[in-house]
ZATI-144010 format. One record per residue (C-alpha): chain; x, z, y; residue number from 1. Coordinates in nm, 2 decimals. Example, Ala and Ser with C-alpha at 12.3 -4.5 7.8 and 13.67 -1.06 7.14 Angstrom:
// residues 2
A/1.23/0.78/-0.45/1
A/1.37/0.71/-0.11/2
This chain:
// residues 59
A/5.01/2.08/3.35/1
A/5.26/2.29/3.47/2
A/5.31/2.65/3.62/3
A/5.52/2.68/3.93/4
A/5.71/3.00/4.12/5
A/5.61/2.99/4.49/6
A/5.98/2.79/4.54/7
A/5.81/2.50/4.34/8
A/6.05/2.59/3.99/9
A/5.92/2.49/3.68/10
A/5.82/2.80/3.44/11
A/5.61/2.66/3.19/12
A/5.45/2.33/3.08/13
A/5.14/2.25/2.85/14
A/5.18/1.90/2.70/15
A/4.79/1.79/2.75/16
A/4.64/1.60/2.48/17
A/4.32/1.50/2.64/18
A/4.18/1.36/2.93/19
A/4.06/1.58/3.21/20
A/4.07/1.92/3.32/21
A/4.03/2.17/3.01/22
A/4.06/2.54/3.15/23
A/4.23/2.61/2.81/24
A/4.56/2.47/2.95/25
A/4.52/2.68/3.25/26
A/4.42/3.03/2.98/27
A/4.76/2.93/2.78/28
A/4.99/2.90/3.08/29
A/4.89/3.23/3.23/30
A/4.86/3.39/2.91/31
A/5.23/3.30/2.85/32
A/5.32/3.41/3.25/33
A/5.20/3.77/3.14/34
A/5.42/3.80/2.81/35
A/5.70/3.79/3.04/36
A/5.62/4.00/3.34/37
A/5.56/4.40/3.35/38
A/5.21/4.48/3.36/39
A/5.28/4.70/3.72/40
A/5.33/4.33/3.87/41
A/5.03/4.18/4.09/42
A/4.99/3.81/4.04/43
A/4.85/3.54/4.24/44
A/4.69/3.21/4.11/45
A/4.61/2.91/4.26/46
A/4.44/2.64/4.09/47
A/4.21/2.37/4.17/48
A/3.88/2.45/4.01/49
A/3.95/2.86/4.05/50
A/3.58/2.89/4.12/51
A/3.55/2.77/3.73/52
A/3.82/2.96/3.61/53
A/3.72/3.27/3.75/54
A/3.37/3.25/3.60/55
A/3.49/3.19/3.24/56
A/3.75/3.53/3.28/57
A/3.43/3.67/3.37/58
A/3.25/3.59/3.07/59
């Protein structure tokens, strides 16, 4: 799994170890994005099961 800047770069990659879509993969890489951005920045995510993701930021 990787994260992407909007000109398709490369910025981080998770090495995933199992099968499937595990929404810790998706917590690590944009827990990582945030240790190197100022906390003043607004940030945009895209993802395919957001609906999932959002619920368990929620929580």
């Amino acid at each position: 799994m990787s994260l992407l800047c909007r000109h398709g770069q490369v910025l981080f990659l998770v090495n995933m170890t199992t099968p499937g879509e595990c929404q810790h993969y998706a917590f690590s890489l944009i827990e990582e994005l945030f240790k190197h951005l100022p906390s003043s920045y607004t940030i945009g995510i895209l993802y395919n099961i957001v609906c999932t993701l959002d619920r368990s930021c929620t929580k």
